[in-house]
N, C-alpha and C positions, 0 to 999 in steps of 0.2 A: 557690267557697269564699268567705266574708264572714267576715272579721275586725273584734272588735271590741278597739280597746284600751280599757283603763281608764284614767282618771284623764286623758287625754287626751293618752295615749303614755306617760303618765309622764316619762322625762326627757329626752324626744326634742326637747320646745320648747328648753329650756335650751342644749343639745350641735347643735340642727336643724343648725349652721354647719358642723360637725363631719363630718356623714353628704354636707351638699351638697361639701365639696372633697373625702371621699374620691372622692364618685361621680364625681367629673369627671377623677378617675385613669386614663388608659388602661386598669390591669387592669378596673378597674369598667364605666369610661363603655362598653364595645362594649356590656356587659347592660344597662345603664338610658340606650338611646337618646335618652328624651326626660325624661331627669335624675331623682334622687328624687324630687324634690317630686311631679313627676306621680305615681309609684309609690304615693308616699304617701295622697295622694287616693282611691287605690282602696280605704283601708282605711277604718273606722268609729269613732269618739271619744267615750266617753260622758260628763259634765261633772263627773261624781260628785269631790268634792274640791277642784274648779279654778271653778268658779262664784265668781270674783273677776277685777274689771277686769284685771289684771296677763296670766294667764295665759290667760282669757278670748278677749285679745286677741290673744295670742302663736296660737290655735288658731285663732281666725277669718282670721287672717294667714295660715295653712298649709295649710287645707282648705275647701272651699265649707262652707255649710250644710246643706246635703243630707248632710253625710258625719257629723254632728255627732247623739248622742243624750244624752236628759238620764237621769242618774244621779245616785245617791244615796248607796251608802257606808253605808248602814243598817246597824245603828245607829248609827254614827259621825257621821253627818252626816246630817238630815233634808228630805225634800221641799219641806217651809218654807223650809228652811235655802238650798236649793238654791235653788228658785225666788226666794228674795226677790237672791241672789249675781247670777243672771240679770239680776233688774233692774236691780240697779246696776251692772251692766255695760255697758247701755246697753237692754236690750228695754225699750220702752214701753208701753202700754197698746194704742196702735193695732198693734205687733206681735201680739198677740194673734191676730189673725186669720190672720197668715203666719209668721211665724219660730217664734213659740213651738209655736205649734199641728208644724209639722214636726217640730221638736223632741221633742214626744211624741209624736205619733202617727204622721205620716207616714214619717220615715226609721224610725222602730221596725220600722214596717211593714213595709220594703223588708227588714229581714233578719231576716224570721222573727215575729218578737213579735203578739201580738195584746192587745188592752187586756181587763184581767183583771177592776178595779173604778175606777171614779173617786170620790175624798173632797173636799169641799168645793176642787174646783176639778184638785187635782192624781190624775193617773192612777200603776197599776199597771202592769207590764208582765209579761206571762207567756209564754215561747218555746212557740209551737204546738209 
């Protein structure tokens, strides 16, 4: 089963302190041996909303990149809008090649998605 949250857990960055000392409660800690954070890892994040250094950062803190997908929030928020949030986040131009590229395509890939259309630069994504 592949979970994805939105908006990059929603309010899970903000409270993250919150979920890590429950888990370390005896009731908890027998079920998550090897603490949330790793649990959390196992889920998928996609950037729709949060494409700004702030929270950005709060999610690359929490999860590899691999766990990470870019999202959009359309109409609310646009592909532009996202990708340009990326950048100043810190992707650069030579990321291009590795991070971003995962971003769209690779971890999309890994749960399900296959690329639908790409427009001057940014892709679609459409669940097989």
């Amino acid at each position: 089963l592949r979970i994805i949250w939105s908006h990059a857990g929603g309010t899970i960055l903000p409270v993250i302190e919150r979920f890590i000392r429950l888990a370390e409660r005896p009731q908890f800690a027998a079920r998550l041996p090897e603490g949330i954070l790793h649990e959390l890892t196992r889920f998928y994040y996609d950037v729709a909303q949060v494409a700004h250094p702030v929270p950005m950062s709060a999610l690359r803190e929490m999860v590899p990149l691999s766990q990470i997908l870019f999202g959009t929030d359309f109409p609310y928020r646009t592909s532009k809008e996202i990708g340009k949030g990326l950048v100043d986040f810190g992707f650069s131009a030579a990321d291009l090649a590795s991070d971003l590229v995962a971003l769209f395509f690779i971890n999309a890939s890994k749960v399900g998605f296959k690329i639908a259309l790409q427009v001057n630069g940014w892709a679609g994504l459409v669940y097989r």
